[in-house]
C-alpha positions, -999 to 999 in steps of 0.1 A, spaced: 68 -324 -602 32 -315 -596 13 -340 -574 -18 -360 -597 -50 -364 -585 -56 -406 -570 -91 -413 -554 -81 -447 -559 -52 -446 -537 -72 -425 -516 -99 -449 -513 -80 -477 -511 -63 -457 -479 -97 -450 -462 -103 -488 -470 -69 -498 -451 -78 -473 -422 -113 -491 -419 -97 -527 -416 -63 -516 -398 -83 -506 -368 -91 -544 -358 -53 -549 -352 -52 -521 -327 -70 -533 -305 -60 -571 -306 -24 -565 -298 -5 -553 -270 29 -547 -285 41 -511 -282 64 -519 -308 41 -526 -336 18 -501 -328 44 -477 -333 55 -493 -363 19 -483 -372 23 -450 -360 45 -448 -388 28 -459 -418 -3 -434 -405 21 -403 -408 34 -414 -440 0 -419 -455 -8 -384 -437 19 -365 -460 -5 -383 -487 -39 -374 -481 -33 -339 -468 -10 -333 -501 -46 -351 -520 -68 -331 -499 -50 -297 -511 -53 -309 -548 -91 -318 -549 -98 -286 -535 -79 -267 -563 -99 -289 -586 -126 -287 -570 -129 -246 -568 -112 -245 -606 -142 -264 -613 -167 -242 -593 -151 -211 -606 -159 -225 -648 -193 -236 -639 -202 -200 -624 -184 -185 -660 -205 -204 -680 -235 -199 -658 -234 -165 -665 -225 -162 -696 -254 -182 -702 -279 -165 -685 -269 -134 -693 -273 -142 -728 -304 -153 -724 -311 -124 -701 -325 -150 -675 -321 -145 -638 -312 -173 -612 -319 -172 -576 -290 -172 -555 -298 -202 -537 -310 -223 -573 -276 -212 -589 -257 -225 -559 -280 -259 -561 -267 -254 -599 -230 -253 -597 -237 -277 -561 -245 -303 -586 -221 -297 -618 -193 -302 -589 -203 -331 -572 -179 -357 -583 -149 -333 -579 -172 -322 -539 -171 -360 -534 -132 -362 -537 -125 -334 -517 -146 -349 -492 -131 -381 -492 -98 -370 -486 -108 -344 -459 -128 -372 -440 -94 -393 -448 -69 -371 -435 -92 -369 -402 -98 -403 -397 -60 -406 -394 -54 -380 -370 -86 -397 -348 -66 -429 -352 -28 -414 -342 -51 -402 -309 -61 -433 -306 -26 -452 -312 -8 -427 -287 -33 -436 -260 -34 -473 -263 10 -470 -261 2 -448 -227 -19 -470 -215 3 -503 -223 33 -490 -211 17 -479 -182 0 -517 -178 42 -526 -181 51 -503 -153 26 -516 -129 32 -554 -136 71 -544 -132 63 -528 -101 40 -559 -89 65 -580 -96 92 -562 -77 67 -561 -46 62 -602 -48 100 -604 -51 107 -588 -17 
């Protein structure tokens, strides 16, 4: 089955990325940041799978505006400056630009925020061994 196109699942993701991150930082269970850890990789399959199929789009789209750009000029015999027929096609693209860019900024924002995760477990369980070992000093 070939994968669809969903900025609204895509936004909606970036959305949940944008208010997740307040969590993170108010608990300190390595459990449920785990958990989290979770959920991130599984949305990862998503956007990186979304990510590859707005840039098909997007360069299907890029590669019909340039035919029809010039097969238009050259019927009109007109000549276009490199840089004014990339402005061109720049801006019959932008919605499908736009999506692509979403999802790449997306996908990175949940590999910044794995980083993140994995640290904040290092650091906890590290906080765990040293309160263990505090307590094993007062003990004696």
């Amino acid at each position: 089955m070939k994968a669809v196109l969903n900025i609204k699942r895509v936004e909606d993701c970036a959305e949940w990325l944008e208010l997740a991150a307040e969590g993170y930082t108010a608990t300190q269970s390595v459990h449920w940041l785990i958990d989290q850890l979770g959920q991130l990789v599984k949305a990862m399959a998503f956007i990186n799978g979304q990510m590859a199929l707005a840039k098909m789009v997007l360069n299907e789209k890029k590669r019909r505006a340039y035919e029809l750009l010039v097969s238009s000029t050259v019927a009109q015999q007109t000549y276009f400056a490199p840089s004014l027929a990339k402005d061109y096609i720049a801006s019959k693209v932008s919605e499908e630009q736009y999506n692509y860019d979403l999802c790449e900024r997306t996908s990175r924002t949940i590999v910044h925020t794995v980083e993140a995760l994995r640290s904040c477990i290092s650091a906890l369980k590290e906080e765990l061994k040293l309160e263990q070992y505090a307590n094993q000093q007062h003990g004696n």
